[in-house]
N, C-alpha and C positions, 0 to 999 in steps of 0.2 A: 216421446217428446224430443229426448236430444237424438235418434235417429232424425227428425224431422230437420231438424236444426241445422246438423251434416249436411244434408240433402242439397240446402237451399244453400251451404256453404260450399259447397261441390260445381254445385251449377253458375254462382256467380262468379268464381275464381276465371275463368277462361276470358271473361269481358270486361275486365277491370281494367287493360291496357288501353281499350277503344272509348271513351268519355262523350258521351253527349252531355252539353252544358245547359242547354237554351229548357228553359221549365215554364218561362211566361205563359199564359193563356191556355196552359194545357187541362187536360185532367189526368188523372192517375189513379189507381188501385193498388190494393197489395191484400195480400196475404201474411199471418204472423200467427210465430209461438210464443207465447207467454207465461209466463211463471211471477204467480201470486204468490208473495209471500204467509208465512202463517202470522195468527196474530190472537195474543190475549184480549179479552173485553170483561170488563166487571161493573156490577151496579152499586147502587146503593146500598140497596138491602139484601145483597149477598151473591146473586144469583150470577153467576158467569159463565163465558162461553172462549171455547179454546177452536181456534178455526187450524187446519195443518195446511202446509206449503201446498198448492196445486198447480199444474199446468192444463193451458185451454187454450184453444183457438179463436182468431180474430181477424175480421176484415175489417179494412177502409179501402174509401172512395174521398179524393177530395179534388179541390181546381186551384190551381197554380194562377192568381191574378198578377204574380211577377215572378222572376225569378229567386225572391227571396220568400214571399209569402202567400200562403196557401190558408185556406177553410175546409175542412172535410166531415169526416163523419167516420167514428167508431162503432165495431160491435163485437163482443167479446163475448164466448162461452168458456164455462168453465164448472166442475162440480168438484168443490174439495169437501174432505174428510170435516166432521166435527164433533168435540162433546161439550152437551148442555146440562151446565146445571141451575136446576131452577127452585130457587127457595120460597116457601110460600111462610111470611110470618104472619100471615093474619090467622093462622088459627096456632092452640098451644096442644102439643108442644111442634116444633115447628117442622115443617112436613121439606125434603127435596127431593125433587125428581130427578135422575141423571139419564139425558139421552147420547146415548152412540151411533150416529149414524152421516147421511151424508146430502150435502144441500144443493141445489142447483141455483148457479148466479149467470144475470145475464147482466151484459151493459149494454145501455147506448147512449153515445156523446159527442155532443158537438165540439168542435175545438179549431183553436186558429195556431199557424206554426210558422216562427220565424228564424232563414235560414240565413245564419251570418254573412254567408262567402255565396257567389254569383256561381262557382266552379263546382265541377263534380263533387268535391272531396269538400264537407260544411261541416261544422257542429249546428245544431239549431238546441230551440227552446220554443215548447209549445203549453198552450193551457188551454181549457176548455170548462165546458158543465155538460150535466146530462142525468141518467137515471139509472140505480142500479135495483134488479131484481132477486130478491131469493125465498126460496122455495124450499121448506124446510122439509118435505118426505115427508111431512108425519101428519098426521090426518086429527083436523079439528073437532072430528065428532063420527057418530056411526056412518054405517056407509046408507047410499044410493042405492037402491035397484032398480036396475031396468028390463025388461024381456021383451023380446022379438019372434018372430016364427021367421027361421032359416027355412029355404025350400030345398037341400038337401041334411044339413045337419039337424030340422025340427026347431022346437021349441029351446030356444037360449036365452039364460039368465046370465047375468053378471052385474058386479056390482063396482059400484065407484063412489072414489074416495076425494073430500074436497081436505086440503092440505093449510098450515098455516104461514103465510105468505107477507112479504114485505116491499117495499117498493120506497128507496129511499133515494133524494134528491142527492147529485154529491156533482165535486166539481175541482179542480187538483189542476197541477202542472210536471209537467215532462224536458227534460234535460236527454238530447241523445247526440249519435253522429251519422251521418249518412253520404253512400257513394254511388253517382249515377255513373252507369255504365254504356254500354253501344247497345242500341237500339230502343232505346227511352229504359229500359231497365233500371231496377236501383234496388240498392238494401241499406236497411235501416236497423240501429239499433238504440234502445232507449230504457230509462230507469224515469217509473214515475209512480207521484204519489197524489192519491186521491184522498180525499175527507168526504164520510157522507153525514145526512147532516140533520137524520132522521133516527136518531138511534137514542131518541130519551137520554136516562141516564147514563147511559154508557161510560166509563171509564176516559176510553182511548179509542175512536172511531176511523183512523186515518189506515187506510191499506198504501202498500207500498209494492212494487213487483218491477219488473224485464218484461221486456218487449223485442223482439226481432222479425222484422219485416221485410216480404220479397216482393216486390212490384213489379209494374208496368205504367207508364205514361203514354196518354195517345191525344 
């Protein structure tokens, strides 16, 4: 991840003296690395969950209706570390389960973003909604089988596992700075913090993370 980071800091240094300003009416892409922070969650009746810091990758695409403000569209991968503990008090004496393993989250989000300064060189402020996905690895019940007749390998079995999965609505705002460079280029940097809004009992629901983005405008 921070190899990544270098990279895209390497390549933008040379065109920072050349400025294109003009953003109106355009479209634009990027590319980003991101780093989720970690983050405690607790319920009611006991059961908690400890997520660790991750990094993951992310596109947008959005359109420039002026030069200050823009609509786009995020999507962000990412699989961090976690452990679950899950307390079951309806029966005595009371049972927890503790899992170690690792989840896979996906976003995607709409969001609008406003850029103070007309010039290369802006802070902005953007907010948005959308849906985040995760996928806990661990299988809600026995597995699947399925078998095939392969025409050189034979007859193959294998089996598959359906997993338990969540899909929560969540919707947050972003504080960053951003510098366009020559040739519509630009890089973006930004700290933001989402709420999702699906999470029952939960404690504390709010992620927080970095963002760093390399684009293009065309």
């Amino acid at each position: 991840m921070y190899r990544f980071i270098i990279a895209i800091l390497i390549i933008a240094i040379p065109a920072i003296s050349d400025a294109q300003m003009n953003r109106a009416q355009t479209w634009e892409w990027s590319i980003a690395a991101l780093y989720q922070d970690s983050k405690n969650m607790g319920s009611d009746q006991g059961s908690s969950l400890r997520v660790d810091g991750a990094g993951g990758l992310g596109f947008n695409i959005s359109y420039n209706f002026t030069n200050k403000f823009m609509v786009g569209v995020d999507l962000d991968w990412l699989r961090p570390d976690y452990r679950a503990e899950l307390v079951n008090d309806e029966v005595f004496p009371i049972e927890t389960t503790v899992i170690d393993h690792e989840f896979s989250q996906f976003n995607g989000r709409i969001k609008g973003t406003f850029n103070f300064s007309e010039g290369p060189f802006t802070p902005f402020v953007e907010g948005g909604f959308g849906w985040s996905y995760f996928d806990s690895n661990v299988a809600d019940g026995p597995p699947i089988t399925g078998c095939w007749w392969h025409p050189y390998w034979g007859y193959i079995c294998e089996n598959f596992y359906s997993t338990f999965t969540e899909t929560s609505f969540s919707y947050g705002a972003g504080l960053g700075l951003r510098y366009q460079m020559r040739g519509g280029t630009f890089i973006k940097g930004s700290y933001n913090v989402w709420d999702l809004d699906s999470l029952g009992s939960a404690s504390d629901s709010t992620l927080t993370g970095i963002k760093l983005e390399f684009g293009w405008s065309f």
